[in-house]
N, CA and C atoms as a LAMMPS dump frame, in Angstrom:
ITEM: TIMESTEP
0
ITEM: NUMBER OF ATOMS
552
ITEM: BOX BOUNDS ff ff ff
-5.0000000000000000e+02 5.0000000000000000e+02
-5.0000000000000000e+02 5.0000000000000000e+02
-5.0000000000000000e+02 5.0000000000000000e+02
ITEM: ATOMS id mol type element x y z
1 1 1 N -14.987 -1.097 5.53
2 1 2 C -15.819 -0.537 4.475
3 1 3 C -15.337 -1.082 3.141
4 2 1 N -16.268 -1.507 2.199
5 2 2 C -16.088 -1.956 1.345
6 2 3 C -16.551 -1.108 -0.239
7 3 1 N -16.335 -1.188 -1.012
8 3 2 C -16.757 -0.841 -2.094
9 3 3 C -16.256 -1.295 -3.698
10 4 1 N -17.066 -1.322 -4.493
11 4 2 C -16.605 -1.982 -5.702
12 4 3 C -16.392 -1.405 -6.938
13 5 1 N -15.273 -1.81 -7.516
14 5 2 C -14.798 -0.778 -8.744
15 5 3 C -14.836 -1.853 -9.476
16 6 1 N -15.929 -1.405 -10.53
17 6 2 C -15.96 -2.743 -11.922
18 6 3 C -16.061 -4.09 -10.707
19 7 1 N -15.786 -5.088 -10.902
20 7 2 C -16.079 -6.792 -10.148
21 7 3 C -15.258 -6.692 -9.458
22 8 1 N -13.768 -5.739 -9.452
23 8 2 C -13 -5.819 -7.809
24 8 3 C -13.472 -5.203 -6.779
25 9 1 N -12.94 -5.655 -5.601
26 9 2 C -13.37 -4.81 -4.315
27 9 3 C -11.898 -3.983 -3.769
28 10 1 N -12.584 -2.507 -3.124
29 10 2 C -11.614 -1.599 -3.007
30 10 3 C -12.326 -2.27 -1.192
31 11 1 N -11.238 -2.317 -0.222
32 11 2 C -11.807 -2.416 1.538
33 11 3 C -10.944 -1.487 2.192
34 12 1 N -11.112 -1.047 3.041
35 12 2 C -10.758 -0.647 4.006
36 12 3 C -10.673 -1.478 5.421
37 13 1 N -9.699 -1.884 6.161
38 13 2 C -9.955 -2.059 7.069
39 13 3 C -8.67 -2.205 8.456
40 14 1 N -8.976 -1.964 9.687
41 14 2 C -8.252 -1.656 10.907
42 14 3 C -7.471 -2.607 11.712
43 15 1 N -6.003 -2.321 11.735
44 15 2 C -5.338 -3.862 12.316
45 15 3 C -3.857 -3.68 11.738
46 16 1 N -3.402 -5.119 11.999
47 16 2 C -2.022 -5.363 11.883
48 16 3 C -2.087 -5.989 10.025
49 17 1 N -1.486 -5.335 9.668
50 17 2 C -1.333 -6.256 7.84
51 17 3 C -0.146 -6.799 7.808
52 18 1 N 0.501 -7.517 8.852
53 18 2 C 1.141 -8.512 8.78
54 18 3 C 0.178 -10.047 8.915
55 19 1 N -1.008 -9.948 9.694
56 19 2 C -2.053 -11.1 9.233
57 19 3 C -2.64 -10.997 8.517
58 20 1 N -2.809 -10.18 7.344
59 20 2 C -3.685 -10.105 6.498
60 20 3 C -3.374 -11.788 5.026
61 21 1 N -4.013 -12.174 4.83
62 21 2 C -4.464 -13.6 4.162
63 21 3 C -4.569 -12.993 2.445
64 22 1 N -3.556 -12.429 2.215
65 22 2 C -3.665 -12.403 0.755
66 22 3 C -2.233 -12.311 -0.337
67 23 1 N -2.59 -12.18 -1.143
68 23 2 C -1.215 -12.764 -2.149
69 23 3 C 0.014 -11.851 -1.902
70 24 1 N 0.178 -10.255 -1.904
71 24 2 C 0.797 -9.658 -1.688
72 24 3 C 0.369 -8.495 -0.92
73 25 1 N 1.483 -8.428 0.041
74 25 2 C 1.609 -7.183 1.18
75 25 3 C 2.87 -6.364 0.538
76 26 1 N 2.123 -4.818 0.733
77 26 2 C 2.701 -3.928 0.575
78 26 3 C 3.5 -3.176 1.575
79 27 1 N 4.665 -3.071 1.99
80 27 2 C 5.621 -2.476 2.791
81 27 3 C 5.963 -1.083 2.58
82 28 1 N 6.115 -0.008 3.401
83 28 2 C 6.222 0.79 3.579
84 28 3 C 7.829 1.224 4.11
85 29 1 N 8.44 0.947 2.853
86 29 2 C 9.666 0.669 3.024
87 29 3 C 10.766 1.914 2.546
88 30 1 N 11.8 2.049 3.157
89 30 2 C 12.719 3.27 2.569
90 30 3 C 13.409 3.029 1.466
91 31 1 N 14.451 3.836 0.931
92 31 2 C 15.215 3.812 -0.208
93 31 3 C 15.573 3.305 -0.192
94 32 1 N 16.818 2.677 1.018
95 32 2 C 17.799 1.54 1.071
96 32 3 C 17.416 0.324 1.817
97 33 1 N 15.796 -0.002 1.407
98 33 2 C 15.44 -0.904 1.72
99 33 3 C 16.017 -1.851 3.337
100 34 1 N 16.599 -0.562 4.1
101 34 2 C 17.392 -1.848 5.174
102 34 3 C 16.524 -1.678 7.035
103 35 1 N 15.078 -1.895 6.487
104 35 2 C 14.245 -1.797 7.174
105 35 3 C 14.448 -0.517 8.317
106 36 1 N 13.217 -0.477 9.36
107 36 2 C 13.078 0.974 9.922
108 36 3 C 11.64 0.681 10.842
109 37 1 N 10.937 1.345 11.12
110 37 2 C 9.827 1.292 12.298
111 37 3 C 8.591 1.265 11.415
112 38 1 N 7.381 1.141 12.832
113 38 2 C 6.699 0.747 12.031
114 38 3 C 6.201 -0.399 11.39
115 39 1 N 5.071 0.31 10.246
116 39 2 C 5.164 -0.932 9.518
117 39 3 C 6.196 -1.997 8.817
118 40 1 N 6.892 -0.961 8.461
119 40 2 C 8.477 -1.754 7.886
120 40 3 C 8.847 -2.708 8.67
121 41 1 N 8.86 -2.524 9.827
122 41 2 C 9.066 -3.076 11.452
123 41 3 C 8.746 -4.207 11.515
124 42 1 N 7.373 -4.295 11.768
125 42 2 C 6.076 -5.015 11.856
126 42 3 C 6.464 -6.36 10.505
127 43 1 N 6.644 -5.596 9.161
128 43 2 C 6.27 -7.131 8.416
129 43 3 C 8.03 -7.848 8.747
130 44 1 N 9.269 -6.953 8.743
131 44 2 C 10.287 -8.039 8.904
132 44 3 C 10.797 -8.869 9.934
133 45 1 N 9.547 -8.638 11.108
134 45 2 C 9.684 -8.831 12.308
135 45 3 C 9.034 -10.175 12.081
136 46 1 N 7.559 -9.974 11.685
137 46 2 C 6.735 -11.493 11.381
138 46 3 C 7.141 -11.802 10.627
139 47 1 N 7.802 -11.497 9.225
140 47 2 C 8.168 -12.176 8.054
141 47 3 C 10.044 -12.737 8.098
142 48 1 N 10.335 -13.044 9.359
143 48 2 C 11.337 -13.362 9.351
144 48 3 C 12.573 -12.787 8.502
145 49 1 N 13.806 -13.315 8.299
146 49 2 C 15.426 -12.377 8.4
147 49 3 C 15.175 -12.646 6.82
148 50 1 N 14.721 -13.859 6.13
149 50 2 C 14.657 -13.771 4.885
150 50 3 C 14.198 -12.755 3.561
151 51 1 N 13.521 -12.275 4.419
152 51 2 C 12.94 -10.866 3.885
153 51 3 C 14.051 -9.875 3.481
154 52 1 N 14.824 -9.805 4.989
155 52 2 C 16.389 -8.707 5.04
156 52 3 C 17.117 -9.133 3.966
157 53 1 N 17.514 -10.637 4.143
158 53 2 C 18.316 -10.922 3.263
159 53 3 C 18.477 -10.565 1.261
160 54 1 N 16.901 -10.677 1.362
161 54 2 C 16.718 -10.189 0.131
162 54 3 C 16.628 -8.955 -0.405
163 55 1 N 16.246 -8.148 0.51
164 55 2 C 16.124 -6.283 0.542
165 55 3 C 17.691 -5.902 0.303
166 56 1 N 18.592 -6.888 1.316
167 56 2 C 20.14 -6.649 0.955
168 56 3 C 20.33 -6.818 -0.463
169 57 1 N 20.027 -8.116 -1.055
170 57 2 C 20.689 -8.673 -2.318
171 57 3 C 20.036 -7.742 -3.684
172 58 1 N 18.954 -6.63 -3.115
173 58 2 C 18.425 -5.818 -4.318
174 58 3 C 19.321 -4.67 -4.124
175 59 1 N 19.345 -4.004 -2.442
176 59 2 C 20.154 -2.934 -2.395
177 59 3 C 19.287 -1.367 -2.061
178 60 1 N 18.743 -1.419 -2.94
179 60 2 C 17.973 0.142 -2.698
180 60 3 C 16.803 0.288 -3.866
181 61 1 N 16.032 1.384 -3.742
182 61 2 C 14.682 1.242 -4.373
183 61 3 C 14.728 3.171 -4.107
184 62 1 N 14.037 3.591 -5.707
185 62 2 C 13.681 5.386 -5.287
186 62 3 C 12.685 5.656 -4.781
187 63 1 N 12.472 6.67 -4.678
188 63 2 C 11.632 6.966 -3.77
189 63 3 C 10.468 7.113 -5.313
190 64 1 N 9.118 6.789 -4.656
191 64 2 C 8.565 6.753 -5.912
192 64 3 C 7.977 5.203 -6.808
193 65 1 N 9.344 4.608 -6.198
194 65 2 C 9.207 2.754 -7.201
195 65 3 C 9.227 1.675 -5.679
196 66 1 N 8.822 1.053 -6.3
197 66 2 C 8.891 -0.52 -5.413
198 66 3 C 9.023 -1.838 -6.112
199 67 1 N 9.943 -2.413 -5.004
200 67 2 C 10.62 -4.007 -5.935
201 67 3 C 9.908 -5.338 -4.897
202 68 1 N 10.07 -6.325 -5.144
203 68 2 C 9.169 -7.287 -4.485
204 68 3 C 10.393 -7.875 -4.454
205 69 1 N 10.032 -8.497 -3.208
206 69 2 C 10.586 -9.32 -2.291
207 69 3 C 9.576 -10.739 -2.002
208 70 1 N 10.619 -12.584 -1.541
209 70 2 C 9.137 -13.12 -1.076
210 70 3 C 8.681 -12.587 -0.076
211 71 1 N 7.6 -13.568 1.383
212 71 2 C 7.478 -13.305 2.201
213 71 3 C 7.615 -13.689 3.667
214 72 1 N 8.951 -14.382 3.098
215 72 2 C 9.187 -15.15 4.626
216 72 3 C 7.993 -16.184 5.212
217 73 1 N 8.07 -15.733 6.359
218 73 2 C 6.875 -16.144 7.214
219 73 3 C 5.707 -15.71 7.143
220 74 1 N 5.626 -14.53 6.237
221 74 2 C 4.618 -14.279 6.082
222 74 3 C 2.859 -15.302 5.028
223 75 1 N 1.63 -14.932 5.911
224 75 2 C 0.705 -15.79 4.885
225 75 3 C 0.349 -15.588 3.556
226 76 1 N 1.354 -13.684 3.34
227 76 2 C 1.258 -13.732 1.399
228 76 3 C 2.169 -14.511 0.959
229 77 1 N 1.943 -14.681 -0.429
230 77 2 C 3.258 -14.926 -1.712
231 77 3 C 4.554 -13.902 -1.45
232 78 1 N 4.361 -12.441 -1.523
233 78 2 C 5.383 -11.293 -2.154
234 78 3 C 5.112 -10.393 -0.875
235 79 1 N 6.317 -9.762 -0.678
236 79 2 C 6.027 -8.284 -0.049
237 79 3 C 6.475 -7.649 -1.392
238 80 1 N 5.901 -6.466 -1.371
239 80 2 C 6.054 -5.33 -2.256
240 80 3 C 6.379 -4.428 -1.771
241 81 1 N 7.916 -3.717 -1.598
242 81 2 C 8.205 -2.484 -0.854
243 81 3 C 8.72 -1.797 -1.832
244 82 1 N 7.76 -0.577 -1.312
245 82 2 C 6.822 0.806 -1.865
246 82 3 C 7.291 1.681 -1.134
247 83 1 N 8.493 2.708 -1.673
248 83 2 C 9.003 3.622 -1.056
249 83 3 C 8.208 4.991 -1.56
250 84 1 N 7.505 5.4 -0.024
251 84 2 C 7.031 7.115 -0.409
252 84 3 C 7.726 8.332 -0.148
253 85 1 N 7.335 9.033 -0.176
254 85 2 C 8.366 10.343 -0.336
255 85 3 C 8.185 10.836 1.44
256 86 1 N 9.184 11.57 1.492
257 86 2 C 9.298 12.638 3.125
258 86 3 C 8.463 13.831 2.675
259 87 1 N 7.447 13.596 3.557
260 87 2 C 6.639 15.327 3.28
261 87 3 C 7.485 16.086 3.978
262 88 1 N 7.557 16.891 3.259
263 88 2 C 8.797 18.57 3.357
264 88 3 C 7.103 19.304 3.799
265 89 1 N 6.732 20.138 2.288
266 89 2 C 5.579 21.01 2.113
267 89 3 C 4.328 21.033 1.242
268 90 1 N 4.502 19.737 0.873
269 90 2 C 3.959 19.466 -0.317
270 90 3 C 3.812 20.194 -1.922
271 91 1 N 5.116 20.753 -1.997
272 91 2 C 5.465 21.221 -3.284
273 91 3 C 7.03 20.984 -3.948
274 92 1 N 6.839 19.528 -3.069
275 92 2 C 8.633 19.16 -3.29
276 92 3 C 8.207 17.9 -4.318
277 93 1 N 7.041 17.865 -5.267
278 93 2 C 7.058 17.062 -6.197
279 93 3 C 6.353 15.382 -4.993
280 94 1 N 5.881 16.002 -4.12
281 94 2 C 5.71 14.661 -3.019
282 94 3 C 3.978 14.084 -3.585
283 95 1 N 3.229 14.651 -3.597
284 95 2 C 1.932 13.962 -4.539
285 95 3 C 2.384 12.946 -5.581
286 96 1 N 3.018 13.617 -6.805
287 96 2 C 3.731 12.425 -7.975
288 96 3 C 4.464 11.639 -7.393
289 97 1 N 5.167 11.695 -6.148
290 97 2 C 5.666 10.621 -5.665
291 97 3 C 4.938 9.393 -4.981
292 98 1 N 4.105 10.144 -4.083
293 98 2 C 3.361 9.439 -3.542
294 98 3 C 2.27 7.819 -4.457
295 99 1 N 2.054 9.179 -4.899
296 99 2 C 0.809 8.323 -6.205
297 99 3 C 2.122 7.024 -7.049
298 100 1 N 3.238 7.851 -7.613
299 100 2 C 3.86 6.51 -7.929
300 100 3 C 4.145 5.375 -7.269
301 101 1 N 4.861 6.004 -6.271
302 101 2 C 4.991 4.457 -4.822
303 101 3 C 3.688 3.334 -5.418
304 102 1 N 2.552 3.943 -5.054
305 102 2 C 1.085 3.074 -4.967
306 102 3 C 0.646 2.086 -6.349
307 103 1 N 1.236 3.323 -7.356
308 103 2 C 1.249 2.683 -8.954
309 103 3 C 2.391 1.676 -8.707
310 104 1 N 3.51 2.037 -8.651
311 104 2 C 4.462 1.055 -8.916
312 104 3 C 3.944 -0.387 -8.045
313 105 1 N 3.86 -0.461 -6.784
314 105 2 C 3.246 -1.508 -5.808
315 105 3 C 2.04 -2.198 -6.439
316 106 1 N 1.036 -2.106 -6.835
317 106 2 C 0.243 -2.595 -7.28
318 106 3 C 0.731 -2.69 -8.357
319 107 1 N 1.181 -2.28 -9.551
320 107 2 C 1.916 -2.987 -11.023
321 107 3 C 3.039 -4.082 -10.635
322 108 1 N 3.586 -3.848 -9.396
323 108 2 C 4.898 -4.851 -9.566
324 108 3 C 4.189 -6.595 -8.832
325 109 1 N 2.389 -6.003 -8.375
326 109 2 C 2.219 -7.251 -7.402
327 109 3 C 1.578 -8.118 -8.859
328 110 1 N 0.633 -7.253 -9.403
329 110 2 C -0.002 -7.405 -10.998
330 110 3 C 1.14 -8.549 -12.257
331 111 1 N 2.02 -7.753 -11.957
332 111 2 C 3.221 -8.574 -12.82
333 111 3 C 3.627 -9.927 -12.023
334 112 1 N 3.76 -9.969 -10.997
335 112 2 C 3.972 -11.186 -10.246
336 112 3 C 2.449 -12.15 -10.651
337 113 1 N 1.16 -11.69 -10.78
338 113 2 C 0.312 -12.284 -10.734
339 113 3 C -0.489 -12.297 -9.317
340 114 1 N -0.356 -11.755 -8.38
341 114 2 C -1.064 -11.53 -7.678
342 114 3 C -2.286 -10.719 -7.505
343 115 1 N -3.482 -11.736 -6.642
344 115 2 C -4.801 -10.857 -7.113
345 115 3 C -5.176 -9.983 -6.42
346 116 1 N -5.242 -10.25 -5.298
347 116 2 C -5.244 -9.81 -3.589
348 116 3 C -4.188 -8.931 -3.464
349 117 1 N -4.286 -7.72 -2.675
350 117 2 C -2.871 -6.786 -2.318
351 117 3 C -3.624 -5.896 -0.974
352 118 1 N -2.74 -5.926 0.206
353 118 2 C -3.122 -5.485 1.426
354 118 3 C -1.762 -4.49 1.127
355 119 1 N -1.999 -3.433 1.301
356 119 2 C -1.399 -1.946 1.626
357 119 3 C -1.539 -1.11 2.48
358 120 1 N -0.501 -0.789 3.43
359 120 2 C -0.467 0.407 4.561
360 120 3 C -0.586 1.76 3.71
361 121 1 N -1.274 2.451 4.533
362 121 2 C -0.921 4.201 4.769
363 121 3 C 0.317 4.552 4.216
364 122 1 N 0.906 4.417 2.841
365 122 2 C 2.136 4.746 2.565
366 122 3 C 2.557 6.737 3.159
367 123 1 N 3.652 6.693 3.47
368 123 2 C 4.161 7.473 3.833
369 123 3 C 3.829 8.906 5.031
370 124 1 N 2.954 7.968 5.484
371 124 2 C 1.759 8.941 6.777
372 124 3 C 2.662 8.555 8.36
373 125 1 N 3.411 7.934 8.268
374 125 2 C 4.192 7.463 9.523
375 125 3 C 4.901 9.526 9.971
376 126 1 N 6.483 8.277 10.115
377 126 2 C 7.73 8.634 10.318
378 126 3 C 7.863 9.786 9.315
379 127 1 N 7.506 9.237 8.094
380 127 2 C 7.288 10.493 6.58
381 127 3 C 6.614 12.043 6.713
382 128 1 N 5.861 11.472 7.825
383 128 2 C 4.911 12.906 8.114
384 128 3 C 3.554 13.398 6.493
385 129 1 N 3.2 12.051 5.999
386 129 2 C 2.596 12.802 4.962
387 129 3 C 1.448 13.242 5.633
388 130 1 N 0.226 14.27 5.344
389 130 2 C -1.112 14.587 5.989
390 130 3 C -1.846 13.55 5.771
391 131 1 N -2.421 12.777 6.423
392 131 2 C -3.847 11.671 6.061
393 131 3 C -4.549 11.699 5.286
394 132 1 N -5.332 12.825 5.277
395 132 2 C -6.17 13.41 4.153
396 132 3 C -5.599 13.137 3.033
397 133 1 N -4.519 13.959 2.94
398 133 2 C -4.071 14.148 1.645
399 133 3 C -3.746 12.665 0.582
400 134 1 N -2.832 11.939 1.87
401 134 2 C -2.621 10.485 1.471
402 134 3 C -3.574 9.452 1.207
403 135 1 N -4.482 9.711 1.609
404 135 2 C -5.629 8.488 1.802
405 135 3 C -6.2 9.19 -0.07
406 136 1 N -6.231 10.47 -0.617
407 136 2 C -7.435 10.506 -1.795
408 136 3 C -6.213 10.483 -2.369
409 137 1 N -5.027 10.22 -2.659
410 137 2 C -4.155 9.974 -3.574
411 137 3 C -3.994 8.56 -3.611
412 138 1 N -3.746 7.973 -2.363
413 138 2 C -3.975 6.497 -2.634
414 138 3 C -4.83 5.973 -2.535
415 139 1 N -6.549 6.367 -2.101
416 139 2 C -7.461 5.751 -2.913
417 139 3 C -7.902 5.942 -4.297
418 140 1 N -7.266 7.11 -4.962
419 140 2 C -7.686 7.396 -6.387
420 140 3 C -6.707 6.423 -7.208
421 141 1 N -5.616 6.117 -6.642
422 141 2 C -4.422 5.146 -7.249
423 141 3 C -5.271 3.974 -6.976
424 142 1 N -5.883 3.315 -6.277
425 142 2 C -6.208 2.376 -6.008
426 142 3 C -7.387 2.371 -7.237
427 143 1 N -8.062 2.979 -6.959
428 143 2 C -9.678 3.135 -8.114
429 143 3 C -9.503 3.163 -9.342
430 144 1 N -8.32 3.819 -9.736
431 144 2 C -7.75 3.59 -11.224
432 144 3 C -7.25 2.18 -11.237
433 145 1 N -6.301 1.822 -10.869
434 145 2 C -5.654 0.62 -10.627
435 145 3 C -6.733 -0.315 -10.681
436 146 1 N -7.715 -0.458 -10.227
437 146 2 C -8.772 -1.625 -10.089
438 146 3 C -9.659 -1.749 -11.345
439 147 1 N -9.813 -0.092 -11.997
440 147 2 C -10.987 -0.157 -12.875
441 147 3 C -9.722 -0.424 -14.254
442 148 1 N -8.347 -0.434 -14.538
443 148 2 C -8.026 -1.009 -15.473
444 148 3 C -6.859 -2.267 -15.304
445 149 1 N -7.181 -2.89 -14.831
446 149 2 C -6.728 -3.913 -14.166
447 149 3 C -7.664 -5.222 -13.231
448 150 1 N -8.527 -5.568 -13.973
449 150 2 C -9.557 -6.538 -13.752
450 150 3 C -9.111 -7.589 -13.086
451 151 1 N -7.955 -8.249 -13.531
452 151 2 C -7.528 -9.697 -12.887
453 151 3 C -6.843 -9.088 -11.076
454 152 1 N -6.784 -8.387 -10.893
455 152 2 C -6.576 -8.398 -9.513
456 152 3 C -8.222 -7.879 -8.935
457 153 1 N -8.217 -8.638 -8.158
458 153 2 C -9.988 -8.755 -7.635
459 153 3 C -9.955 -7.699 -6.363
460 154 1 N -8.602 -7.667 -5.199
461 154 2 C -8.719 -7.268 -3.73
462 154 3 C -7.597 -6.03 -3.804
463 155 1 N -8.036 -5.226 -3.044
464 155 2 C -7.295 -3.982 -3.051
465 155 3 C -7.333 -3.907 -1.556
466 156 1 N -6.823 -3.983 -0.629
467 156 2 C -7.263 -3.564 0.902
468 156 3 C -6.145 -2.62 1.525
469 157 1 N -6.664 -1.542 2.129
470 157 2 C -5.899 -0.771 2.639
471 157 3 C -6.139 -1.167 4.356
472 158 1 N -4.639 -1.315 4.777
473 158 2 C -5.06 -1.815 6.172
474 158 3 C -4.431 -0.807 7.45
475 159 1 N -5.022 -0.043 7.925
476 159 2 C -5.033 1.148 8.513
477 159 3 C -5.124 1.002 10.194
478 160 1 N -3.727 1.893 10.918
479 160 2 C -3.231 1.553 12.165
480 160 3 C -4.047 2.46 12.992
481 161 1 N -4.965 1.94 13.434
482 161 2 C -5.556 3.186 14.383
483 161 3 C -6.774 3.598 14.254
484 162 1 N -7.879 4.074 14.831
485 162 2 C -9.22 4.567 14.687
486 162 3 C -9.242 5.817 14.158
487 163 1 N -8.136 6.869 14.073
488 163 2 C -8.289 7.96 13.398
489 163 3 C -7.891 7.882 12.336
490 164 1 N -6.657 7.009 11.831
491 164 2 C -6.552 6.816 10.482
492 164 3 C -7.686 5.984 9.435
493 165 1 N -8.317 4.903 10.231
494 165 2 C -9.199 4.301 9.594
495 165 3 C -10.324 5.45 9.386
496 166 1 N -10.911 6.124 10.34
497 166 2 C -12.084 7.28 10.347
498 166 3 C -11.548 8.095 9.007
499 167 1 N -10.042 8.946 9
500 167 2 C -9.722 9.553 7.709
501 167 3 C -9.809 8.641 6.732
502 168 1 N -9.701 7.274 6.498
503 168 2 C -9.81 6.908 4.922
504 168 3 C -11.311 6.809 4.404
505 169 1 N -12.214 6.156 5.692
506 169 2 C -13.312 5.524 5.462
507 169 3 C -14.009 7.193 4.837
508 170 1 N -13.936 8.247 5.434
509 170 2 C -14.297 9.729 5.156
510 170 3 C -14.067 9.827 3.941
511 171 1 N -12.677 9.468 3.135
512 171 2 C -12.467 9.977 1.782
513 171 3 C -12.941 8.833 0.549
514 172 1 N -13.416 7.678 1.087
515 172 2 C -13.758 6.698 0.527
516 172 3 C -15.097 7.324 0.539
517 173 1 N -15.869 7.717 1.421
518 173 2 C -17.264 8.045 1.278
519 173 3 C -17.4 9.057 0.398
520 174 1 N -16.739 10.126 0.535
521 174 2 C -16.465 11.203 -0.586
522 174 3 C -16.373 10.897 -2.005
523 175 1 N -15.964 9.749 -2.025
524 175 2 C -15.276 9.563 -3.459
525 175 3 C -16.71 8.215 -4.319
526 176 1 N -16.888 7.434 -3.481
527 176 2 C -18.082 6.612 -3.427
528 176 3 C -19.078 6.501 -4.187
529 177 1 N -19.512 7.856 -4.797
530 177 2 C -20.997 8.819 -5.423
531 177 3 C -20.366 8.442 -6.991
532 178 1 N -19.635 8.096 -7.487
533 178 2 C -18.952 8.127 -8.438
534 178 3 C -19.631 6.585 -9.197
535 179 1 N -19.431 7.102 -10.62
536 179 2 C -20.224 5.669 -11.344
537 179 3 C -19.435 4.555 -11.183
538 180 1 N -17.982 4.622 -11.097
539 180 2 C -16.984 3.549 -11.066
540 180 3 C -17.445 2.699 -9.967
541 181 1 N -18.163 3.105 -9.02
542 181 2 C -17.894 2.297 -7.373
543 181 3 C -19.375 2.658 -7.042
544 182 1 N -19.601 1.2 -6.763
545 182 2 C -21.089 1.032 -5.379
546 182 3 C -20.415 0.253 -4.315
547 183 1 N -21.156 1.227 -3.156
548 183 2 C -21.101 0.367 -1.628
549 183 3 C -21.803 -1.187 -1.679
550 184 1 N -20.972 -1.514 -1.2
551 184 2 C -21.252 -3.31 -0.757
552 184 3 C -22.354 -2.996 0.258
């Protein structure tokens, strides 16, 4: 599913975002950056040890911020690992976290110059965040992000599974009716 904020496109779509064909991939990465399951898994697995090596030589990242890394083997420029918060109850300050992870990731791919950015389900794993909840925080991060931030054209959220894709494509439709965004 596609949709457009101002001349960028916000997508949705189902699969592995370690093939995804664009400038920077977003990782779903912990504090001490020293990889973990998952997606984390998934990109240092295809993106070769060079990735590690560099997650070592930064050290750690808060929960909240994300630092870029290249991408190995990978077909982007940058990984961008985007540490989200552990859902406790959702009154442990985990929304402002969340939403920052997504801000910081897309500002740190923006500053690199990248136009294109493929992003997982931050913190819906291992994290336990609710879907729902995650998908209209990081598509509203995304929709802001796009409508003031013109030179990045691709926003894609790339989503593991038919029920996670069904929850985003749901809150994307919800959100859709809005003057910022027409369906493709």
């Amino acid at each position: 599913m596609k949709v457009m904020v101002g001349a960028s496109t916000l997508d949705l779509a189902q699969g592995d975002i370690t093939l995804q064909q664009v400038d920077a991939i977003v990782n779903a990465a912990n504090d001490r950056l020293a990889g973990g399951g998952g997606v984390d898994d998934a990109i240092h697995r295809a993106g070769g040890p060079a990735i590690m090596d560099e997650c070592r030589r930064i050290g750690a990242c808060p929960t909240g911020q994300a630092v870029s890394t290249m991408a190995g083997s990978l077909q982007a420029r940058h990984v961008i690992h985007a540490v989200g918060p552990i859902y406790r109850d959702g009154r442990q300050g985990e929304p402002g976290f969340l939403a920052s992870a997504y801000r910081s990731a897309f500002g740190a791919a923006a500053d690199l110059g990248d136009t294109t950015i493929a992003t997982p389900s931050l913190s819906t794993g291992a994290y336990g965040y609710p879907m729902e909840d995650a998908a209209r925080i990081g598509l509203g991060c995304a929709i802001d992000f796009l409508a003031s931030h013109p030179r990045v054209s691709l926003i894609r959220f790339v989503l593991w599974g038919a029920e996670a894709f069904d929850t985003w494509r749901r809150v994307l439709e919800e959100l859709s009716p809005t003057q910022r965004m027409k369906s493709l």
